[in-house]
C-alpha positions, 0 to 999 in steps of 0.5 A: 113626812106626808105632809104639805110643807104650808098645812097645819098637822091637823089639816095635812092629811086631808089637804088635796093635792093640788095645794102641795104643788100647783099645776100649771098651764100645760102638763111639761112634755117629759122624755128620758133619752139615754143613748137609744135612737128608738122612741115610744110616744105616749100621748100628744106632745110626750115622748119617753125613752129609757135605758131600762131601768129609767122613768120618765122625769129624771131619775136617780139612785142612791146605791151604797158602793160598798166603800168601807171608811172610818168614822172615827168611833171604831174600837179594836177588833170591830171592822171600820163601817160603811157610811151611808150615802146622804140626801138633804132635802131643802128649799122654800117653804110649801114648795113640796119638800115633805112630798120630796122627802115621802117619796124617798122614803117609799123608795127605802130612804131612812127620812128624818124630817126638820133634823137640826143641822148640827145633828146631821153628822151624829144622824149619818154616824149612827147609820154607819153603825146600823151594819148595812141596815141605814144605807141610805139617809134623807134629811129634811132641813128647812126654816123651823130650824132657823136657830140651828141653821148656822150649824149646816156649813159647818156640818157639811163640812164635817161631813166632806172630811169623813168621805160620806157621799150627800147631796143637797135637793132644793125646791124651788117654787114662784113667789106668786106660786108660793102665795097662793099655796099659803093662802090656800092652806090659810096658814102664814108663812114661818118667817113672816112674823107681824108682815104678809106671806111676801115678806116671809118668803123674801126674808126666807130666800135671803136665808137659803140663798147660799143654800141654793147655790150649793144644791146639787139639783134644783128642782122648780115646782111652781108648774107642778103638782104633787104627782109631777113633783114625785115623777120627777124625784123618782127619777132621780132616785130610784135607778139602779145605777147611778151615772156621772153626771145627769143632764135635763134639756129643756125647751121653754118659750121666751115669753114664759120666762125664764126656767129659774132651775137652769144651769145654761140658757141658750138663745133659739130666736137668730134662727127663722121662725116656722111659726110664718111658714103657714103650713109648718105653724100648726106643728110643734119641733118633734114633727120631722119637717118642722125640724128639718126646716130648723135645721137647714137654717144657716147656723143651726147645724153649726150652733148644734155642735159648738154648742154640743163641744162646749157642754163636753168641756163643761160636762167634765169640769162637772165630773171632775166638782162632783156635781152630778145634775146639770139643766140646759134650757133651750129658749125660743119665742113661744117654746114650740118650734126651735127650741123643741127641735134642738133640745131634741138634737142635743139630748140625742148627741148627749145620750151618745156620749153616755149622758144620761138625759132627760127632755122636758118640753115646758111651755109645749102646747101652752099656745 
């Protein structure tokens, strides 16, 4: 489960990290805001807040609840099990999945890697009869499984009929990003067969594109390495507590592209620029008067609570679907001035109505 998802076995072990997962320009600015004012920085352009069982890049756990449901196999005299709670971890090959899945594991996952889909259901049945011992379970589901993949919906759907709990993680990565991992590892793509890694890489996309869609979180690796990739699935899952719903905000630079994980997207550039007011250039949007320039802009006030309105309205639709990750990109020109100051705000009005929340500055510093 340690292995980086484009290496050969024999090569896995001592691969260096940074082929698992390329590190970007500027290390993304992380913060975890969950209803508390009081923020401790560390380090320029990195401000972390938690709640006390929080970690920086967002965090979430699996606990069993206890519910005690029926698997269907149950014999008289023998009380009905509690079905484990389930994590299938999918995405593109060498965007990190095997990294995703070590970190679960360290985290007391029981891990299968490259599962057949139509054994997933048979997998969470066996966990129910463990007696508590399996309560958590993390299914690796890639391409090398091709021939069973049509198997996956239908097994999904086997498995919302029995009540069990899962969520789908998909990895993401860059076409340019996955290129150079594969070419790093000198390793072909699993779908490329005569053509180049490109070739692979398009065919995988249309295969998992339905996949993709359904994830519960998306997380896009092109920028990370494989450290930032395991913060962030810590994040994720190792509280003690999971919460209903939780949301990432990230500021980002128009000129950088969009954020490919992003559940919305919203526009910063109808407010002025700071960056041509000479002294407030300089800084970035955590610097109080930047922000208070932002915000005595006609609009921005106003921006800031419709907007904040809306995501109520969304934020219980999500609940009410079950869908427990939602990533707000909030863009600007170059990612330093605007929208760092409002992702600031809306996490902070997010965290006060009991979302958990977690600020990433992306292209900060990248000027």
């Amino acid at each position: 489960m340690t292995e980086h998802d484009a290496q050969p076995t024999a090569q896995r072990d001592q691969a260096p990290v940074r082929d698992q997962a390329h590190s970007g320009t500027g290390e993304d600015a992380v913060r975890h805001d969950t209803g508390r004012t009081d923020a401790g920085r560390t380090g320029a352009g990195r401000d972390t807040r938690r709640p006390g069982a929080g970690q920086d890049a967002g965090q979430d756990t699996g606990q069993n609840n206890g519910a005690q449901v029926s698997t269907g196999s149950e014999t008289a005299g023998v009380p009905e099990a509690a079905i484990p709670e389930l994590v299938i971890i999918s995405g593109m090959s060498g965007a990190g999945r095997s990294t995703a899945a070590k970190c679960l594991e360290d985290l007391g996952w029981f891990v299968v890697d490259n599962l057949p889909p139509a054994l997933i259901p048979t997998m969470v049945e066996l966990g129910a009869r463990s007696q508590g011992n399996v309560a958590r379970i993390a299914v690796v589901v890639d391409v090398r499984g091709r021939r069973f993949f049509d198997n996956l919906r239908e097994s999904l759907a086997d498995l919302d009929t029995r009540g069990v709990t899962r969520r789908i993680v998909f990895l993401e990565s860059s076409d340019e990003a996955l290129v150079r991992r594969f070419e790093s590892v000198r390793r072909p793509h699993p779908l490329q067969g005569d053509g180049r890694i490109v070739d692979g890489i398009a065919a995988e996309r249309e295969l998992l594109r339905e996949l993709r869609g359904d994830a519960d979180l998306v997380i896009d690796t092109s920028s990370l390495n494989v450290h930032e990739l395991r913060a962030k699935m810590d994040a994720q899952f190792a509280g003690e507590e999971e919460p209903e719903l939780r949301a990432t905000v990230m500021s980002f630079g128009f000129k950088y592209g969009l954020p490919v994980d992003a559940d919305l997207v919203a526009d910063m550039r109808f407010l002025p620029n700071p960056h041509w007011v000479p002294e407030l250039r300089p800084y970035t949007g955590l610097n109080e008067e930047v922000a208070a320039y932002v915000f005595n802009q006609p609009g921005a006030k106003e921006f800031l609570d419709r907007y904040a309105e809306l995501l109520r309205l969304i934020a219980a639709g999500y609940r009410r679907e079950g869908k427990r990750y939602v990533t707000i990109a909030i863009g600007c020109t170059g990612g330093k001035h605007r929208s760092v100051a409002m992702s600031e705000k809306l996490a902070a009005r997010l965290a006060a109505e009991g979302v958990e929340t977690v600020v990433v500055h992306r292209d900060m510093g990248r000027e």
